[in-house]
Each structure stands twice: as structure tokens, then as C-alpha cells.
PAZAPA-4460 file (N, C-alpha, C; in steps of 0.05 Angstrom, whole numbers, plus 32768, in hexadecimal, padded with zeros to 4 digits):
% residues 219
    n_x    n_y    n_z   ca_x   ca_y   ca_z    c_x    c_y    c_z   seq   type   mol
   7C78   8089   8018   7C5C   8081   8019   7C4E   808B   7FFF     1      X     A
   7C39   8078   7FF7   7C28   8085   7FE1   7C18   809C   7FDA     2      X     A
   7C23   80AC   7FCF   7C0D   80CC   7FCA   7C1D   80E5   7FDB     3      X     A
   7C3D   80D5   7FF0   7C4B   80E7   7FF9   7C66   80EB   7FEB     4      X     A
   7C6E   8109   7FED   7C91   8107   7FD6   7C9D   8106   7FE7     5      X     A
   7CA7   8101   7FDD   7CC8   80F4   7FE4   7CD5   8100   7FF6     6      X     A
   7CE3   80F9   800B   7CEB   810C   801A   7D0E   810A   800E     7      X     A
   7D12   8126   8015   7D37   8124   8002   7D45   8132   8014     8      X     A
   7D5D   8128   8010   7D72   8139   8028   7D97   8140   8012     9      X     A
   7D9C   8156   8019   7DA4   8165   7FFF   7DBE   8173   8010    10      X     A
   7DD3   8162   800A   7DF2   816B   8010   7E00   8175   7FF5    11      X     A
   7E07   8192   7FFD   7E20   819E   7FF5   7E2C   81B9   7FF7    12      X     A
   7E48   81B1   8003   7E57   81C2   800B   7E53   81E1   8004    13      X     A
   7E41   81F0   7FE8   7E44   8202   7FE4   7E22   820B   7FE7    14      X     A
   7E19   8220   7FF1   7DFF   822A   7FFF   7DF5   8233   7FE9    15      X     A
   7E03   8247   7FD7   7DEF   8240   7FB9   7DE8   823B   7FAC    16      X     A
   7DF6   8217   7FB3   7DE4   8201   7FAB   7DCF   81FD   7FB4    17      X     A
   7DCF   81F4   7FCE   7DBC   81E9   7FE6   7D9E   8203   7FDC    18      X     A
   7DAA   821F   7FD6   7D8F   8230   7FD8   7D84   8228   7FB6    19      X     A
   7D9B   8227   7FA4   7D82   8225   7F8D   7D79   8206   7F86    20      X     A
   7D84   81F0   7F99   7D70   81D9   7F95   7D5C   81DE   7F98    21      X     A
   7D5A   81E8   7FB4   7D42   81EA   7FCB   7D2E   8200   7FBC    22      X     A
   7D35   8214   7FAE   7D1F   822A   7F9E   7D18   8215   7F8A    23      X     A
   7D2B   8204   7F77   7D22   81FA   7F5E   7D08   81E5   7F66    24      X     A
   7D11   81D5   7F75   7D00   81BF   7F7F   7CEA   81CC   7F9D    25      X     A
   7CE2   81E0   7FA8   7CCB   81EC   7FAC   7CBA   81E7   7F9E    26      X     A
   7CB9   81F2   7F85   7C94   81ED   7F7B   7C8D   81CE   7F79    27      X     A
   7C9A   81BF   7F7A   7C9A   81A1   7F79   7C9A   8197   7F90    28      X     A
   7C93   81A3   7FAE   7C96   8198   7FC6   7C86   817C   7FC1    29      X     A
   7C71   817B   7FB1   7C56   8164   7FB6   7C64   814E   7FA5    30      X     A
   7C82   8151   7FA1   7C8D   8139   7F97   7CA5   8131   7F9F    31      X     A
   7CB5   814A   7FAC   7CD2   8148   7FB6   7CD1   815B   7FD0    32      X     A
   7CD0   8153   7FE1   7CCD   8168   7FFD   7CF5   8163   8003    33      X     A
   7CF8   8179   8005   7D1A   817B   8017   7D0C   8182   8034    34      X     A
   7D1B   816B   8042   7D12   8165   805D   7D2F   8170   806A    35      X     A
   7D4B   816E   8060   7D5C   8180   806B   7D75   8186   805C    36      X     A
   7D85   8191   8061   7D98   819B   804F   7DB0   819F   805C    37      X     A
   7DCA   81A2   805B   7DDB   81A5   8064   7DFA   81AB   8053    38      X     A
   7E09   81C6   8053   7E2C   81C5   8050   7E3D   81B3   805C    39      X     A
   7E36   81AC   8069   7E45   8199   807F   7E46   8179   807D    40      X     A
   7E57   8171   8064   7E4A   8154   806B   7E55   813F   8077    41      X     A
   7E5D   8148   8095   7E61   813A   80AB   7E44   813C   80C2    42      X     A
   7E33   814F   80B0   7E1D   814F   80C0   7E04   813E   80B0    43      X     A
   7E0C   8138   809E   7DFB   811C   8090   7DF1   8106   8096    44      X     A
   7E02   80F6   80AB   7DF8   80E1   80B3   7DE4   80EA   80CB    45      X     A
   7DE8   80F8   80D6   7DD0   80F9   80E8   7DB7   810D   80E1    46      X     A
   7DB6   811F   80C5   7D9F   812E   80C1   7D96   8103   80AC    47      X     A
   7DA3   80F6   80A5   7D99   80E1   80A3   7D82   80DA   80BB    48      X     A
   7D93   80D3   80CB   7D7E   80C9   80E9   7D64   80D8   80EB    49      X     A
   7D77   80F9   80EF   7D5A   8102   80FC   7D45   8115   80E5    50      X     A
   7D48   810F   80C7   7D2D   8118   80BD   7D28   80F9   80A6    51      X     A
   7D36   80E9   80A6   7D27   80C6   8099   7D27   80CE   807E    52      X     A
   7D3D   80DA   8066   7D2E   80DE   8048   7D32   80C6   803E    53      X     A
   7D26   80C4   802B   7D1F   80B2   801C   7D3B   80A9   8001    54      X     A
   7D3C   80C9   7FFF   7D56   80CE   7FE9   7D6D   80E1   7FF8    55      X     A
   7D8C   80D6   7FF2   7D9C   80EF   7FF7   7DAC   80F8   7FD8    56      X     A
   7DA7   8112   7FDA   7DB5   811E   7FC7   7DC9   8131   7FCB    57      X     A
   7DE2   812A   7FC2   7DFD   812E   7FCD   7E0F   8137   7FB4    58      X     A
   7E24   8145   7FB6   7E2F   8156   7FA3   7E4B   8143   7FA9    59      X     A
   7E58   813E   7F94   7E70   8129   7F8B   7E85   8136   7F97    60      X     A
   7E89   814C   7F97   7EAB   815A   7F9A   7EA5   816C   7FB1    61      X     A
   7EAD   8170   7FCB   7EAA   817C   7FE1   7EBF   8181   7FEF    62      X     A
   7EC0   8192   7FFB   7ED9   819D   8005   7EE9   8181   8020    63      X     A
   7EDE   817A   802D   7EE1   8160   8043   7EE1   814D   803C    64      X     A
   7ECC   8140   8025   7EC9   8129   801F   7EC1   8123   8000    65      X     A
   7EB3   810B   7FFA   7EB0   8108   7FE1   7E95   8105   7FD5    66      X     A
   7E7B   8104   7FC9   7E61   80FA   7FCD   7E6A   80DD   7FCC    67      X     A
   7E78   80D3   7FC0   7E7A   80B1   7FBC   7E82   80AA   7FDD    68      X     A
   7E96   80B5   7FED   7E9D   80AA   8007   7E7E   80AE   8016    69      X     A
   7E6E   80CF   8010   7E5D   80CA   8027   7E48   80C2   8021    70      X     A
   7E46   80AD   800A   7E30   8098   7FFD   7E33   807F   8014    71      X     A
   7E4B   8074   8017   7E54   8062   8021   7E4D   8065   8044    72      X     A
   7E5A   8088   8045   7E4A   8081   8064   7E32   807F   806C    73      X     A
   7E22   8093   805E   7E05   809A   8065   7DFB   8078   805B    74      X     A
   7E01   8068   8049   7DFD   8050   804E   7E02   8037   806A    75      X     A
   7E17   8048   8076   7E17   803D   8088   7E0C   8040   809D    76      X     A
   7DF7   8054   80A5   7DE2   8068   80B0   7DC6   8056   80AB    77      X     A
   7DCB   8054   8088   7DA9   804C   807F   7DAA   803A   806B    78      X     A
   7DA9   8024   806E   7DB3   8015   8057   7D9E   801A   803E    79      X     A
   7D86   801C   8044   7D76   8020   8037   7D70   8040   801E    80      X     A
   7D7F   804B   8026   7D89   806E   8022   7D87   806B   8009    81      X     A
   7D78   8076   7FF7   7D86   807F   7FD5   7D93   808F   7FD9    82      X     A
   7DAF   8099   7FC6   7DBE   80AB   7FCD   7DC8   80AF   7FAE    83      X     A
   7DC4   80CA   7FA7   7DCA   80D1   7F7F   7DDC   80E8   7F86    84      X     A
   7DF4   80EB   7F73   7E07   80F4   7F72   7DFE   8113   7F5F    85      X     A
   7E07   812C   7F67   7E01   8137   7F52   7E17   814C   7F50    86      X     A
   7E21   814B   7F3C   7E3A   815C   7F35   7E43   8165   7F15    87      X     A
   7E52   816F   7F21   7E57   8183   7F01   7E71   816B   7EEB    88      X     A
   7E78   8157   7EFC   7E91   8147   7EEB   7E77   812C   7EE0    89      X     A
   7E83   8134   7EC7   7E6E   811B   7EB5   7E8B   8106   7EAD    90      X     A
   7EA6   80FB   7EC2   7EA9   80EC   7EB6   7EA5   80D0   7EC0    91      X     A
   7EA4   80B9   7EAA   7E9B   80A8   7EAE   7EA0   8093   7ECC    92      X     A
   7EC0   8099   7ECD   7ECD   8091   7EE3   7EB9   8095   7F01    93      X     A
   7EB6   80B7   7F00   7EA7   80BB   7F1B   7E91   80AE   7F1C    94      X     A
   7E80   80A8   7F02   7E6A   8098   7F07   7E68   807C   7F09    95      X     A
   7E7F   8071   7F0E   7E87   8052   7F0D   7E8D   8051   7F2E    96      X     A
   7E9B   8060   7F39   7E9F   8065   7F53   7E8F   805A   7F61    97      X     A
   7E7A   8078   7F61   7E5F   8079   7F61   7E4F   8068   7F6A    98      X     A
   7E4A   8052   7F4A   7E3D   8043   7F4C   7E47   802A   7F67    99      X     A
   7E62   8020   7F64   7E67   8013   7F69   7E60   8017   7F90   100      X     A
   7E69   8033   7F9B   7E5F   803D   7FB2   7E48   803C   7FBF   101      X     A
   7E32   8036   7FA3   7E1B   8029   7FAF   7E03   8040   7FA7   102      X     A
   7E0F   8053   7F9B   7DFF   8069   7F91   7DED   8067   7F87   103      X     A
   7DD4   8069   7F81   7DB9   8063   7F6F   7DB2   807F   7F5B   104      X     A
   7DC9   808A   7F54   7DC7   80A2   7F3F   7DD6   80B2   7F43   105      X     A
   7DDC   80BE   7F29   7DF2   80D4   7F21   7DE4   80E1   7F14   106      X     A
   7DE2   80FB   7F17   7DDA   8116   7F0A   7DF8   812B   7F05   107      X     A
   7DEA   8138   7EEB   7DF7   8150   7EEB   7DE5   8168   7EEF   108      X     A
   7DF8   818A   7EFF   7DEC   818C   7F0D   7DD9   81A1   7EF8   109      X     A
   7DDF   819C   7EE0   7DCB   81B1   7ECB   7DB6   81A1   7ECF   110      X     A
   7DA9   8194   7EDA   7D99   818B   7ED9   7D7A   8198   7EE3   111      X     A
   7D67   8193   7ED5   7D52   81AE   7EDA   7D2F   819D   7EEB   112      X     A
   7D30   81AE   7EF2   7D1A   81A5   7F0C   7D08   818B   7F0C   113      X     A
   7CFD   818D   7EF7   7CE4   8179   7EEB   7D00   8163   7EDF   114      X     A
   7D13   8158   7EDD   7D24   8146   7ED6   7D28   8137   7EF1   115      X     A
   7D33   8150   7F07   7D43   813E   7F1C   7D2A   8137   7F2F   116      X     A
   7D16   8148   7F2A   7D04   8136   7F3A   7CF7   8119   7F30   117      X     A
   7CF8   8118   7F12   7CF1   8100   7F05   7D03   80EA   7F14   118      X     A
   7D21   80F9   7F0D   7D37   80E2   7F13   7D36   80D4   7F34   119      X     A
   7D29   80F0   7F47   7D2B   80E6   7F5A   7D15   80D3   7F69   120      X     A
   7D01   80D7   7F5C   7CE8   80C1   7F5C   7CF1   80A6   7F52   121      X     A
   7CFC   80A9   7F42   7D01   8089   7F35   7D1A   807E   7F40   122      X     A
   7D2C   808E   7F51   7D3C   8082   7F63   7D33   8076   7F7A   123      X     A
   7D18   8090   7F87   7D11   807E   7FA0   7CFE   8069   7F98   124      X     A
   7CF6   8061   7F77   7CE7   8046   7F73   7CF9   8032   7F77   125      X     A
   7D13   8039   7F74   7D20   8018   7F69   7D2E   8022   7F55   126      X     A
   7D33   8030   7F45   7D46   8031   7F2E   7D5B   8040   7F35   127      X     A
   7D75   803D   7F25   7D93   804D   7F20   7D8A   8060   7F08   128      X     A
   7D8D   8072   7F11   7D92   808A   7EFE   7DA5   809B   7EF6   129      X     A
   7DB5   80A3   7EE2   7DCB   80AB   7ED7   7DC2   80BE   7EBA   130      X     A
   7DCE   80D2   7EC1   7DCE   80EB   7EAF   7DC7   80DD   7E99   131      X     A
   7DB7   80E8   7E83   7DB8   80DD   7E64   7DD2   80E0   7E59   132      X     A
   7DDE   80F0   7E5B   7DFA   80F6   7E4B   7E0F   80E3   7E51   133      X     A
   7E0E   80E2   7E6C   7E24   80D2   7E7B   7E1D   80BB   7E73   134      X     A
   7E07   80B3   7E65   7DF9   8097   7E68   7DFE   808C   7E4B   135      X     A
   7E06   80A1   7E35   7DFE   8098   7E23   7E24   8090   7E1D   136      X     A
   7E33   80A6   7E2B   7E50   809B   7E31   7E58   8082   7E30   137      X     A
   7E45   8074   7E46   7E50   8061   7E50   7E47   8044   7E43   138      X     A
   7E2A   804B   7E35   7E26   8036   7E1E   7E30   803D   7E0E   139      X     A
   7E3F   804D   7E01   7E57   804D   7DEB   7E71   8041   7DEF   140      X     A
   7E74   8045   7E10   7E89   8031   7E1C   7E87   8012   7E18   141      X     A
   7E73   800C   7E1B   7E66   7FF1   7E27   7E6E   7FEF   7E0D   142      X     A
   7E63   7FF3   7DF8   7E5E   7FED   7DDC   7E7E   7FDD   7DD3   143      X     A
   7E94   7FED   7DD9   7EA5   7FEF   7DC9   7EBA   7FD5   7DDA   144      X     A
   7EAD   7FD7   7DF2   7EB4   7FBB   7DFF   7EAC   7FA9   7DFA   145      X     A
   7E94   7FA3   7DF4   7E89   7F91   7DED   7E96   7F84   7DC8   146      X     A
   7E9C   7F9A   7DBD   7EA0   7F9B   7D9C   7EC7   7F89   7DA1   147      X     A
   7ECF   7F82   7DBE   7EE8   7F8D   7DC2   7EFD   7F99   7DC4   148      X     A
   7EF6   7FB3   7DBD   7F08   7FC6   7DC4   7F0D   7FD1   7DDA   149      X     A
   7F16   7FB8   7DED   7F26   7FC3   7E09   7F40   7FC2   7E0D   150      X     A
   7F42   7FDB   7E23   7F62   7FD8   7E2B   7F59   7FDC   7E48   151      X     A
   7F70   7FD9   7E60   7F67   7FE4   7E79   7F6B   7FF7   7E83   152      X     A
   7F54   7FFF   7E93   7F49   8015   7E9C   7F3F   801F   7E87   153      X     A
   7F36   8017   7E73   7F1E   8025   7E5C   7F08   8029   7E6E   154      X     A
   7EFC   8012   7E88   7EDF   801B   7E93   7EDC   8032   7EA0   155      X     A
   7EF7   803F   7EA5   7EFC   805E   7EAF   7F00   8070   7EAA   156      X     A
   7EF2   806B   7E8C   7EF2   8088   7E7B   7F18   8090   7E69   157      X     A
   7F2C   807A   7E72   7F47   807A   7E68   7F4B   807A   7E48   158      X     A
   7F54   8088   7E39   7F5A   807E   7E1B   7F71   8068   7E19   159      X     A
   7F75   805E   7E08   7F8A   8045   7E03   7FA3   804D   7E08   160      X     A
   7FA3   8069   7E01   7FC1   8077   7E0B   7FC9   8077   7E25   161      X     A
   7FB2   8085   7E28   7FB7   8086   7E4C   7FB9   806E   7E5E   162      X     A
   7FA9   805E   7E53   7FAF   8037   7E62   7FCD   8030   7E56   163      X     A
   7FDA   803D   7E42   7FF0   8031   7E3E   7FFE   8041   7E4D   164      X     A
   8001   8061   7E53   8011   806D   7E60   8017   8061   7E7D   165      X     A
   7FFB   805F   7E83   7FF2   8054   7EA5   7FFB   8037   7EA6   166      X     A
   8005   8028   7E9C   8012   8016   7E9A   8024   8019   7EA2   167      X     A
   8034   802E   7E8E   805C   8028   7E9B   8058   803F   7EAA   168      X     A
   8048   8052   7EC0   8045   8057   7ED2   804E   8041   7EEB   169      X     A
   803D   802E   7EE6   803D   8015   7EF6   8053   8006   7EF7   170      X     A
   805C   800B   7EE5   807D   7FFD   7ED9   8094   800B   7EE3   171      X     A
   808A   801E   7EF0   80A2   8032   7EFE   80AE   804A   7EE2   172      X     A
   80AA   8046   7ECD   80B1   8056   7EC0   80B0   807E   7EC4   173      X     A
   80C1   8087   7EBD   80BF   80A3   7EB5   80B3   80A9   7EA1   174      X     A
   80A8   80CC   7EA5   80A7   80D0   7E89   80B0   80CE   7E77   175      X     A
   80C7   80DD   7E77   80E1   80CC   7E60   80E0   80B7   7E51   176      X     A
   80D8   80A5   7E65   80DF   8086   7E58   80C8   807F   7E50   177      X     A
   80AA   808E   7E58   808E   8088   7E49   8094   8089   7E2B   178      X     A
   809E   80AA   7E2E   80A1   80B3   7E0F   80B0   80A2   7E00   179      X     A
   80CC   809A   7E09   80D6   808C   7DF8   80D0   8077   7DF2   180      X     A
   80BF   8068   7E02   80B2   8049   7DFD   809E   804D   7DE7   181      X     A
   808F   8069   7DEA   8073   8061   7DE3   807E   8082   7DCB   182      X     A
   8090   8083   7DCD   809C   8093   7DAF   808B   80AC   7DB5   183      X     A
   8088   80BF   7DBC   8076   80D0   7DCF   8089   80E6   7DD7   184      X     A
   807A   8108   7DD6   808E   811C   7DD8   8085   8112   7DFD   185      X     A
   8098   8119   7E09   8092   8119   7E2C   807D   8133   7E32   186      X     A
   8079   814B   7E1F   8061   815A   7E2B   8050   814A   7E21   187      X     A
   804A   813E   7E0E   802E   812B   7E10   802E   8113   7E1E   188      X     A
   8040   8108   7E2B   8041   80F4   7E41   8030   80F8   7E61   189      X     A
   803F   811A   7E63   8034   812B   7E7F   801A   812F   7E65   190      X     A
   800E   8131   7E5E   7FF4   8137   7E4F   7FE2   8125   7E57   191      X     A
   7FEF   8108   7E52   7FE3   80F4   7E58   7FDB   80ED   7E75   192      X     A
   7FF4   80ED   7E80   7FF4   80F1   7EA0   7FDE   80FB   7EAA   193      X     A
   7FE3   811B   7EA1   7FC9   812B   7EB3   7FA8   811B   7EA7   194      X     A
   7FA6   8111   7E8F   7F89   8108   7E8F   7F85   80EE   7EA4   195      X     A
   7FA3   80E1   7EA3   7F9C   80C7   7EB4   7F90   80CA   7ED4   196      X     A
   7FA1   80E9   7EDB   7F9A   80EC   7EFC   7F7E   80F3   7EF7   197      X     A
   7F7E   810A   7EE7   7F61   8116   7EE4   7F48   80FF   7EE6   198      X     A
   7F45   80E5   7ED8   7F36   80D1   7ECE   7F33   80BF   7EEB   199      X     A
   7F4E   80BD   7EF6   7F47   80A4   7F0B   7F51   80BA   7F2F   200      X     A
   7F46   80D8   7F2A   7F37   80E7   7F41   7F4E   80E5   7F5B   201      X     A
   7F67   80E7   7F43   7F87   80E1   7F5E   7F91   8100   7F55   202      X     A
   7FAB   8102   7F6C   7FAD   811F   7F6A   7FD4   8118   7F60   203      X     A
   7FE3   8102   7F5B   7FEF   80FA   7F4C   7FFD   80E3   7F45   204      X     A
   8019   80DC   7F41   8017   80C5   7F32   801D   80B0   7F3F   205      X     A
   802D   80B0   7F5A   8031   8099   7F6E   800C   808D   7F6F   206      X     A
   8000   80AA   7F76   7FDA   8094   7F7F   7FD4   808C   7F6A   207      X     A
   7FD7   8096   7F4B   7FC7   808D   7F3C   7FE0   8072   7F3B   208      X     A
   7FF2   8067   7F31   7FF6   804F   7F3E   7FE8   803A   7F4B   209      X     A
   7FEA   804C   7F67   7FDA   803C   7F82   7FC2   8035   7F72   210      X     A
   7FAE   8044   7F66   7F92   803C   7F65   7F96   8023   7F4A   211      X     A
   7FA7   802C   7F39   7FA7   8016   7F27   7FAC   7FF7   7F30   212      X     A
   7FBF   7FF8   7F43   7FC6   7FE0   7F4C   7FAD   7FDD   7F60   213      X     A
   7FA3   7FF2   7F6A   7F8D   7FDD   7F80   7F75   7FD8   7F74   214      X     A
   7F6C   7FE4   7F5D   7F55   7FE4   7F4D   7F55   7FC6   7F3D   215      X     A
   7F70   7FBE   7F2C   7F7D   7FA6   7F23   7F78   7FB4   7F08   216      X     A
   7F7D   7FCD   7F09   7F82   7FD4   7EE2   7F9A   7FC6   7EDD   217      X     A
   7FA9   7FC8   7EF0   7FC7   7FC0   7EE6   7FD6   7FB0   7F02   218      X     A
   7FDB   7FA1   7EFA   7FF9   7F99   7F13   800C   7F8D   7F1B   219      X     A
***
């Protein structure tokens, strides 16, 4: 309503988060009121129901779940829900997720009082909001796509190496045979490896596979 703030509802797993949102954003009640809070975010969809915010703000990496999975549910709760991601990983990948989950903003969590309340006003107007940093990433991405310099999985934050490694991943290849194809000591192959899991948020190389083939980086 007009001349009232925002009501916000503020998941994450760790309580010294939850306490220094809630101190930072206090003197700003007359623009961001936290109507409830919660560690638990299996208890989300229903502090949804029973206090109505306007915005949810949810932490990306949680011990149960993910902020991008419980974007999707608490959407399924409220279709109407803004819901902004705020976490300490600026890579581009998680904010493509993200977006694609239906998210209406990504923050990082340095982010300081008079910012995230800006950010969070202009989410509950209607706009997507995304870190400046993260933001300026990703029009440097855009850029270089546009200039043609793509390979796949470049929109996931991948270097050309790593789209080529993640390739004969897909190809069934070994390390071994990365290196030898791609003329490569094999510790910089596992080098590569670990940025590829790291980038596309798998814990190794059978999933990151799986996601390549179900994403259609590769198949």
C-alpha cells in the first residue's frame, strides 16, 4: 500500500544472519518492516501464508535446500512473491539459475542498509535487481557474445578451456586423454575440472555431465 514499507520475510539458515539483517534494517522500519524470519526453510511456505510479505529474502546456500529451489516453492505458495537471493557467491552461473527460477534479485551479502533497502523497494515496484558488480560481469559477458566470442556454457561463467574440457567430459573421456587431446599437464585438466564443478554448482563429474546434457551445453 501507499505510504506503507514493505513488508519482508528473511530466510537463513544461520541466526547471525537473521539478527544483523533485522538490527541493520530497524532504523528503516518506515520502509522495510521484517514481518518474519526464520532458520528453517521448510518453515517458509507457511510464515508465507501466515504474515503476507510483500518481498522474500533468502540466502542461496543452506544446509537442506537451495535459495533458487525455495524461490520456486514459495512461488508455489504465492505466485505473486518477490523473492531476492542474497549470498556471498558472485558467480554468474548462480545468478542465471536464479533468474531463470523466477527470482526478482540477487544481492551480495556486503551489501549495506540504505542499498538493500533501495534494492528492495524497486523489487517490490516491478524491477529485477542484481548486484552492480555481478551486473557489470555479465554485460561484459553479453558484450563478448554479442562481438562473437562464444563457446558453450560461456553463459555460465565457463572459460573456453573449460567448455572444451567439459566436452570430452561428455565424450566419456579421462583425464588422461583430456590432456593428451587438448596437449595439457593432467594436474591442469583436474584444475579445470574442479572450476567446471565449482561454476555449474555439481559436486562431480558424472552430474556435471548430467547437467550439461540436460541444460543442452552439450550432447
Amino acid at each position: 500500500m501507499p505510504g506503507q514499507p514493505l513488508r519482508l520475510l528473511v530466510v537463513d539458515d544461520h541466526p547471525m544472519v537473521l539478527d544483523g539483517l533485522a538490527a541493520m534494517l530497524a532504523p528503516h522500519k518506515d520502509r522495510v518492516l521484517v514481518v518474519a524470519s526464520t532458520t528453517d526453510p521448510d518453515r517458509a511456505a507457511q510464515l508465507v501464508r501466515d504474515s503476507d510479505p510483500d518481498v522474500a529474502l533468502v540466502d542461496l546456500r543452506m544446509r537442506t535446500t537451495t535459495g533458487i529451489d525455495l524461490c520456486e516453492a514459495l512461488h508455489r505458495v504465492d505466485e505473486d512473491l518477490k523473492v531476492v537471493i542474497l549470498t556471498v557467491y558472485d558467480d554468474e552461473q548462480y545468478l542465471f539459475r536464479a533468474l531463470q527460477a523466477g527470482a526478482a534479485g540477487y544481492l551480495g551479502k556486503q551489501v549495506r542498509a540504505e542499498e538493500l533497502c533501495e534494492a528492495l523497494e524497486r523489487v517490490a515496484a516491478g524491477e529485477t535487481v542484481v548486484d552492480p558488480g555481478l551486473a557489470g560481469r555479465v554485460a561484459r559477458s553479453a558484450a563478448r557474445l554479442e562481438r562473437g566470442e562464444y563457446w558453450p556454457g560461456a553463459h555460465l561463467g565457463l572459460t573456453q578451456r573449460e567448455s572444451e574440457v567439459l566436452g570430452l567430459l561428455v565424450g566419456g573421456h579421462s583425464n588422461r586423454a583430456i590432456a593428451e587431446r587438448l596437449t595439457l599437464g593432467e594436474e591442469t585438466v583436474k584444475t579445470h575440472v574442479r572450476g567446471i564443478l565449482r561454476k555449474l554448482g555439481v559436486t562431480d563429474r558424472t552430474q556435471a555431465v548430467a547437467f550439461a546434457i540436460r541444460e543442452g551445453i552439450f550432447r
